[in-house]
N, C-alpha and C positions, 0 to 999 in steps of 0.2 A: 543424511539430513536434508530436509526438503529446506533449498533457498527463502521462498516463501515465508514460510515458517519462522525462519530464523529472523528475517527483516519484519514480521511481525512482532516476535517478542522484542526485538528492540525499539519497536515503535511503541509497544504496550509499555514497557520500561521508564522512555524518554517521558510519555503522557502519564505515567502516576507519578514519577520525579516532581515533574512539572507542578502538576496540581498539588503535591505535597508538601513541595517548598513553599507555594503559595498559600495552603493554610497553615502552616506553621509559621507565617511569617504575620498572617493576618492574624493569628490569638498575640504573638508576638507585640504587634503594634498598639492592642490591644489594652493589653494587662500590663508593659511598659513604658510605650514613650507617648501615650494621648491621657495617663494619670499626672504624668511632670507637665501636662499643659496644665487641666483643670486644678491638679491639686486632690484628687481625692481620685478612688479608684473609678473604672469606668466598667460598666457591665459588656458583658462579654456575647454581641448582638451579633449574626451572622448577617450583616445586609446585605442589599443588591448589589456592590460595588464589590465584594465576594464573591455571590454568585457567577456573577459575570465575568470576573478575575477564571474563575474555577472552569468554565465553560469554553474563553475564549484562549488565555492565556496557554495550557498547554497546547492545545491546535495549532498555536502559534508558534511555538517553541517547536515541535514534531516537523511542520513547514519550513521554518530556518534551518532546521539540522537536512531537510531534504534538500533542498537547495544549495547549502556549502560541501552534496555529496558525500554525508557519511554514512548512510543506507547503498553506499551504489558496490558495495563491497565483501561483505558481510563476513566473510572465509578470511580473505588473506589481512585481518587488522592487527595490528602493532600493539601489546599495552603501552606502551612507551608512548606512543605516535598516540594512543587514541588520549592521554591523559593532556597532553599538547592542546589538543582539538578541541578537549570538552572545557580546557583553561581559559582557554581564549574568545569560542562560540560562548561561554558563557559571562567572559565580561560583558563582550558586545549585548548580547541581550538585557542585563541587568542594568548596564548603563541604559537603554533604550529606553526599559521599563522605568526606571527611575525617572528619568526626565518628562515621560511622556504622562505617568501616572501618577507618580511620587514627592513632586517636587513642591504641592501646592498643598501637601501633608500639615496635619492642624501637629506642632513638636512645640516641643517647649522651649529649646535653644539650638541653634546651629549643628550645634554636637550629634544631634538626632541624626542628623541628615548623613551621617559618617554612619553610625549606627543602625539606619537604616536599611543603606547599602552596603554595606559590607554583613550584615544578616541575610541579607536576599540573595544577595552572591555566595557564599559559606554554604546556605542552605541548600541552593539549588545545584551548585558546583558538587557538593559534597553528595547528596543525594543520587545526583544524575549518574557519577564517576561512578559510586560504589555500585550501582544497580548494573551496568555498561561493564564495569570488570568480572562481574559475576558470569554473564552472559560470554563475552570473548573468553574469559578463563575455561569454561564450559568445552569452549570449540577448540580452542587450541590446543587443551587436553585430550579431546578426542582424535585429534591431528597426531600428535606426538606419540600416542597408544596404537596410533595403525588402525585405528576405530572408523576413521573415516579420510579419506584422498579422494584426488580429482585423477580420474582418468586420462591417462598421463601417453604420447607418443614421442619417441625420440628419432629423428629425422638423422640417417648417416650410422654408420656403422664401421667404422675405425677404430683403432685404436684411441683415438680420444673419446670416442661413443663409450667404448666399454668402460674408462676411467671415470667418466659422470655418471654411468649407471652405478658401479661400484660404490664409489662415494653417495649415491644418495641413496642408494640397499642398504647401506652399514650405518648410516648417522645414527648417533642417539635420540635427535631429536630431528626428526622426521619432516622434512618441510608440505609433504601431501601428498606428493606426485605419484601413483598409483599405475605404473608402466604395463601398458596392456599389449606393446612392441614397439619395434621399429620398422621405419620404410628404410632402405637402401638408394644410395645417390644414384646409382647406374644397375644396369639390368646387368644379371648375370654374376655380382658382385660378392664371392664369397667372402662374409664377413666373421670375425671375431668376434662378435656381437649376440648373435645365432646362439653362442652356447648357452646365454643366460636368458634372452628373452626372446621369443617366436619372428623372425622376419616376414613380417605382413605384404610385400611387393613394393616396389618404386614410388617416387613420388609421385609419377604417374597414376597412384591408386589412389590418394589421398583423400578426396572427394567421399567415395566409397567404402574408407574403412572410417573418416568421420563419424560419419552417419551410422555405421555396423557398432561403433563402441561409444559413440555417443561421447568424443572427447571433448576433455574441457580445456586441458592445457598440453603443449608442444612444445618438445626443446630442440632447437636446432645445433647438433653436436656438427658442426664443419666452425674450422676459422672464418671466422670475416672479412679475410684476407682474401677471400674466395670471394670476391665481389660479383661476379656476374652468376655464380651459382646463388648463392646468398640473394641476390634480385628477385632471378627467377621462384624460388624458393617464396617470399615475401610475398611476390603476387599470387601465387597460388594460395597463401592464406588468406589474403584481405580482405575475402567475403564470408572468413567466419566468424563465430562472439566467443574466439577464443586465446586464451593468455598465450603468449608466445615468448620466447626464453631462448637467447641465445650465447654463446661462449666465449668472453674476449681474448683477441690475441695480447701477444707481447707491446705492438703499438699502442690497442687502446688502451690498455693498464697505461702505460710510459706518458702517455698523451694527457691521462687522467679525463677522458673522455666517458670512462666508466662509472659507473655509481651504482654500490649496493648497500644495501642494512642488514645482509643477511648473514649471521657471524658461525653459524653451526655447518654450514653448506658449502656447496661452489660457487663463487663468484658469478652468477647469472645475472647478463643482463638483461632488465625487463623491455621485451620491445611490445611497445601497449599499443593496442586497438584504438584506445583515446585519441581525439582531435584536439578537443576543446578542456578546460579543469570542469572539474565535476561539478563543479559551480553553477557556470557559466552553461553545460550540455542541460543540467536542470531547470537554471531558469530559462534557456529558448527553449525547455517541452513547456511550462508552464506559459510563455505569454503565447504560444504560438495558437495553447489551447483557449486560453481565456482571449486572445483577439477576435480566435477564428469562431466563438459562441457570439462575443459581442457583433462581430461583423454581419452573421445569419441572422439574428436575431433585431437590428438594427435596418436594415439592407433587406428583411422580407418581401416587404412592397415592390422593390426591384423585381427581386429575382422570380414572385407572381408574373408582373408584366413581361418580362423578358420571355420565360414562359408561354404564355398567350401569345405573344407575337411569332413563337418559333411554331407553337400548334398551326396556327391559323395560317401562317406564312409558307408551310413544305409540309407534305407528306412525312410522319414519320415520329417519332419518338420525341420526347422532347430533352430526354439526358440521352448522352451517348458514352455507353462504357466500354472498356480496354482493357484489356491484361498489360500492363507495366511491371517493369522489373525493380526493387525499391532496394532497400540497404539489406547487405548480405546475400543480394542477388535472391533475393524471395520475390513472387509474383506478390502482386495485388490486382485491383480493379480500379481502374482509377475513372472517375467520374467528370463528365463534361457536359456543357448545354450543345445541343447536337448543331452544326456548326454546316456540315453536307448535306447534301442529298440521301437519300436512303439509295443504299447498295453501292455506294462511291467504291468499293474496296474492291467488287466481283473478281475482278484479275488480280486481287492477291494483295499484299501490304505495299504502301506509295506514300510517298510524302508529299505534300501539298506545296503547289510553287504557286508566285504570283499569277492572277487572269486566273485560278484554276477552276474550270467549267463546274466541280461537284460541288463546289462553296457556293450557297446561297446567299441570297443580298443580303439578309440579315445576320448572318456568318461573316459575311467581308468586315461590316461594321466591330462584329462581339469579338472577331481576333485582332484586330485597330485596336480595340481599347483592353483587351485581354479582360473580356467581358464574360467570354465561354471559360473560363477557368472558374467563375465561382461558386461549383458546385465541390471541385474539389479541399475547400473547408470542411469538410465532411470528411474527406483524407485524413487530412490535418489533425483532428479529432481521433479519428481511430489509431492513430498514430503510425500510419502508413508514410505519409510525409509530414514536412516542414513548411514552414512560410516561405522561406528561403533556402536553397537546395538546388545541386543540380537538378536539371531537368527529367525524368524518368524519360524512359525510352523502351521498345520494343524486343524482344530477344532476338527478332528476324534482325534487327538493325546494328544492336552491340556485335551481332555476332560478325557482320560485316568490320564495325570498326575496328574491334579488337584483332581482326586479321593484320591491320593496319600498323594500329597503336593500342598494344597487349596493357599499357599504364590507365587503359582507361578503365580496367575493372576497380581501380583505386577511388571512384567515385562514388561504389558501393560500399564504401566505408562509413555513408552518412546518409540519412532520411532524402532523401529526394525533395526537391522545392516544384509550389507552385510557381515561384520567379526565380533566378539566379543572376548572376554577371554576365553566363553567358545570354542568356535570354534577352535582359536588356540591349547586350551591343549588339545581340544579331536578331531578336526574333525568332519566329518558324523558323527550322531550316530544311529546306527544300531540297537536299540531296546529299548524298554521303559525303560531298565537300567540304559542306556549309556546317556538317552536322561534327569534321575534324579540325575546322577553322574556329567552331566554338569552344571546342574542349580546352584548350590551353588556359581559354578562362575560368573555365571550372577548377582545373586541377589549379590554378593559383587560388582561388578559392580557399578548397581545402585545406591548401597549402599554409592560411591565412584565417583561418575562420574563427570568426570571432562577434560579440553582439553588435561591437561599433561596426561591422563591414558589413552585418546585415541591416543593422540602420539605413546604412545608404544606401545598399541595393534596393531597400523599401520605397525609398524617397527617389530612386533613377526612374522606378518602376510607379508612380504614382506621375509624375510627371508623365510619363509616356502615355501612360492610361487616358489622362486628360487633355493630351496632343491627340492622343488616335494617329499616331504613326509606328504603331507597331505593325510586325507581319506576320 
């Protein structure tokens, strides 16, 4: 089943819910509670205030569901869980609409206004759910028949390896995992495992059989109790977009540290790729995109003149582009107003220190105000980065730091920013120092991340801009 697909029939679902609650609501209003005003019945007129209902209202409804992340998922949903979701997404909007559209309703007496809402809510509630469970029922039936699994690897080959596999060969009902093999912890490791599914090589291969099976989800079959394999293990995932699944010991049961919903299976615990709630990761794609048009489109004048002064002022291009490394350690091209001299780099990749002879005078000024960065709105937009974000960085450079401090692949867990914390406190940085002095800020960041800390990273970085004491 193509993802795509699937997340579009349940947009196409949400959006005739939508609009169907809204006209059965408006004949509704109609042919019942605006006759107990006048007293006599009222003909049944599609007006503008319909139309408009029918045009704007499910867009609106399809947007609210994007935002509280119930598209971010589509395979693993709960009926249980999704009936929760659509109880309560749908008070909140029915109150919304009521107040905002409802409240100034021509009714005959108070009573209406109970009548009102609790028809629009029924309606649309009932409507949405029954349309939402046809579709989930669809997929998880095809889940449960072995019709369709996610390409599934089991890391470890033990005897506890062989008991998860077993257990989720045999269920009745089938959680998806589709085992295409296993890596082995250690080279040379004859495992018990081998009998039943193909050993692919070491975690050392990882990378590479990825990409050969195109997986989607990973169970890490070792105790947890294995804490520094377990680490090492974790980092070598962090730069994929995939489920990861691992198996608690005795403590974290005892601890109740664990939590699952899953009653047919093994106790797996989900360790998620998620930073932020799905919420919250939706709405900073959404303002990040809707600032970064308002700001281009606002700020053209600018970035003309800036422009012109960079032609006329040096030799050379007037954007400068880069290969950066971005979330899940994929390249992009990341874009700048050119800031050097042309051919600054001939002897090879260099970081810019203060006094540095290839920054032009009106380079000194555009990284003071972090002026040459706003070309990369354009990032932003393509969905390469964020507004707020670690810094993007070079592969000649990570690959130095990561010699260093291996935790810094963990930054590729998230869209890379035009500005971050670290940025703020330090600026450029000027040498593999400066550039392991700032990481602890990022990685608190992450650590952290959330819309209020990028408020204020907004607001540190707006102040600096207007100081011109950046570097």
């Amino acid at each position: 089943m193509n993802k795509r697909v699937q997340v579009a029939k349940y947009l196409i679902f949400d959006w005739l819910a939508a609009a169907g609650a809204w006209s059965i609501f408006f004949i509704y209003r109609k042919l019942y509670i605006e006759p107990q005003h006048f007293g006599s019945d009222v003909p049944l007129v599609f007006t503008n205030q319909f139309v408009l209902g029918l045009i704007f209202l499910p867009a609106a409804w399809v947007l609210f569901y994007y935002i509280t992340g119930y598209y971010s998922n589509v395979y693993r949903k709960s009926r249980l869980i999704e009936l929760g979701q659509t109880f309560f997404t749908a008070i909140v909007g029915v109150t919304t609409i009521f107040f905002t559209l409802l409240l100034d309703d021509i009714i005959g007496s108070y009573k209406n206004y109970y009548n009102l809402y609790s028809t629009l809510f029924l309606l649309h509630f009932g409507l949405t759910y029954c349309l939402r469970l046809i579709q989930t029922s669809r997929i998880i039936h095809r889940i449960h028949s072995r019709k369709f699994g996610f390409n599934t690897l089991l890391i470890g080959g033990d005897e506890k390896a062989v008991q998860i596999f077993k257990e989720m060969d045999t269920q009745t009902r089938p959680a998806g995992f589709k085992f295409v093999g296993f890596l082995s912890v250690e080279e040379n490791d004859n495992s018990p495992l081998e009998e039943y599914i193909p050993n692919l090589g070491t975690i050392n291969d990882f990378t590479k059989i990825s990409q050969q099976y195109d997986l989607e989800e990973v169970i890490i079959a070792i105790e947890s109790s294995q804490h520094k394999l377990m680490t090492d293990i974790l980092t070598s995932l962090q730069n994929r977009t995939l489920t990861v699944w691992g198996i608690p010991d005795l403590f974290d049961l005892l601890s109740g540290s664990t939590k699952t919903n899953v009653i047919f299976s093994s106790p797996l615990i989900k360790i998620s790729n998620g930073i932020m709630p799905a919420w919250q990761e939706n709405m900073k794609r959404l303002i990040d995109v809707a600032f970064s048009v308002l700001f281009i489109v606002i700020f053209a004048p600018v970035f003309l003149l800036i422009a012109i002064l960079i032609k006329t002022g040096s030799k050379g291009p007037v954007l400068y582009r880069q290969v950066r490394v971005g979330k899940f350690g994929r390249p992009f091209t990341i874009y700048k107003f050119r800031t050097m001299f042309v051919d600054a780099e001939n002897n090879g990749p260099e970081l810019s220190s203060d006094n540095d002879p290839r920054i032009t005078p009106l380079g000194q000024f555009l990284r003071r105000t972090h002026l040459d960065e706003i070309p990369q709105f354009y990032n932003v937009i393509r969905g390469e980065m964020s507004i707020v974000g670690p810094r993007p960085e070079r592969k000649y450079f990570i690959d130095q730091i990561v010699a260093v401090a291996p935790y810094y692949t963990q930054l590729h867990k998230i869209r890379p920013g035009i500005t971050s914390w670290g940025q703020v406190k330090y600026g450029y940085a000027s040498n593999l120092d400066e550039m392991l002095e700032r990481l602890p800020y990022d990685i608190v960041y992450l650590k952290n991340i959330s819309l209020y800390i990028d408020f204020k990273i907004l607001i540190y970085t707006v102040m600096t801009c207007f100081k011109g004491d950046g570097k």
